[in-house]
C-alpha positions in Angstrom: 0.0 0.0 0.0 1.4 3.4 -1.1 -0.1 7.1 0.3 1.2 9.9 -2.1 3.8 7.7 -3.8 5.3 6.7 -0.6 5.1 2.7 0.8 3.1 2.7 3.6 2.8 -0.7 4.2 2.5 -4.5 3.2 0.8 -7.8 3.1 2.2 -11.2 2.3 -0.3 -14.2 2.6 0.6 -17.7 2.4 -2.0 -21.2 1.6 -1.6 -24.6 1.2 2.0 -25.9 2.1 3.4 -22.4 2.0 2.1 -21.3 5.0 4.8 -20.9 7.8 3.3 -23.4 10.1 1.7 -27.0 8.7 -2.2 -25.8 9.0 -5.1 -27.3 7.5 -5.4 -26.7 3.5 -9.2 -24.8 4.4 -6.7 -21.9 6.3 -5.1 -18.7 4.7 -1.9 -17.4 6.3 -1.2 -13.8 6.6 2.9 -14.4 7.0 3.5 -10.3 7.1 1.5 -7.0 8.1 3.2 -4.1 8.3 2.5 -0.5 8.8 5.4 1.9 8.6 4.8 4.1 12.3 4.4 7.8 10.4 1.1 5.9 8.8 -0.1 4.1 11.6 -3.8 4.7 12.8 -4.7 6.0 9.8 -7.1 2.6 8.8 -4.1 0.7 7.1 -4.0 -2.3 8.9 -7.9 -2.5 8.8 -7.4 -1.9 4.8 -4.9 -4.9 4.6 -6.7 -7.3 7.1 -9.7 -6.6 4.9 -7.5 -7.4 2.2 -7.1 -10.8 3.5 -10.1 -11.5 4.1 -11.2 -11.0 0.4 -8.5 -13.2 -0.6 -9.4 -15.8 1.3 -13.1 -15.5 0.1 -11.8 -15.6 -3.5 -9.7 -18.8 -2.4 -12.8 -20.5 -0.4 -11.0 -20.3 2.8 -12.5 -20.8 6.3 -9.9 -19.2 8.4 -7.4 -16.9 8.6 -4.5 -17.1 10.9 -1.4 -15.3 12.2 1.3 -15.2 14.4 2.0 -12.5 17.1 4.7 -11.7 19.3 3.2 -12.9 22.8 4.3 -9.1 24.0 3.6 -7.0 21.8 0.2 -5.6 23.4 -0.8 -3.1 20.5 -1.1 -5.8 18.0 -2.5 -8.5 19.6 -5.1 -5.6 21.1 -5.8 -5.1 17.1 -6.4 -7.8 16.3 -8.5 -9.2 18.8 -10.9 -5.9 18.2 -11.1 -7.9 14.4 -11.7 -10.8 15.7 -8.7 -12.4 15.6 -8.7 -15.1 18.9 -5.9 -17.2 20.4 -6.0 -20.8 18.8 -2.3 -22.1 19.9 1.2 -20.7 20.3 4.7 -21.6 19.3 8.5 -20.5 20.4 11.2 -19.6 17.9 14.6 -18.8 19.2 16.9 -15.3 18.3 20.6 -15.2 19.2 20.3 -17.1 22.9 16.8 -16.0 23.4 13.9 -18.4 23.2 10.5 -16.3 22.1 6.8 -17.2 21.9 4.4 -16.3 18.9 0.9 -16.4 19.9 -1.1 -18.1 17.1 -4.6 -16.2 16.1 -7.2 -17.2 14.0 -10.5 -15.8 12.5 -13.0 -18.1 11.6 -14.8 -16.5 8.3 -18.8 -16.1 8.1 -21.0 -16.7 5.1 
């Protein structure tokens, strides 16, 4: 997503055996969300969840996941106010540290 020319953010969705995590072939992955800070709260990351959500339609999806960092509290606020609710969790390490993803899902209606 661009604003005046300028990248404001991005989506990258994953299905089938591309997603990051082995999931069910009836889910859609969104991989990456990302909304560069000077555009934040500005209904981007509404605009690209929605996005999602169309392209899982298209693909006859019935879920959407994701994976958030178990601390960062802004996100997972987000996307619980979309709907977006805890389904499982799993732990990646960086340099020494062991970290935990929280695993979301949204169930899709109609």
């Amino acid at each position: 997503v661009s604003i005046d020319q300028e990248p404001a953010g991005y989506l990258k969705l994953n299905i089938g055996t591309s997603q990051s995590e082995e999931m069910d072939d009836h889910f859609l992955e969104i991989e990456r969300i990302y909304v560069r800070k000077k555009f934040k709260h500005q209904g981007i990351g509404t605009f690209l969840l929605d996005t999602a959500i169309e392209k899982a339609k298209e693909k006859q999806k019935k879920a959407i996941w994701l994976g958030v960092w178990e601390h960062n509290e802004p996100a997972k606020k987000f996307y619980k106010s979309k709907g977006y609710e805890k389904f499982s969790h799993h732990t990646f390490v960086i340099g020494d540290d062991m970290q935990t993803d929280f695993l979301l899902k949204k169930e899709m209606k109609g």
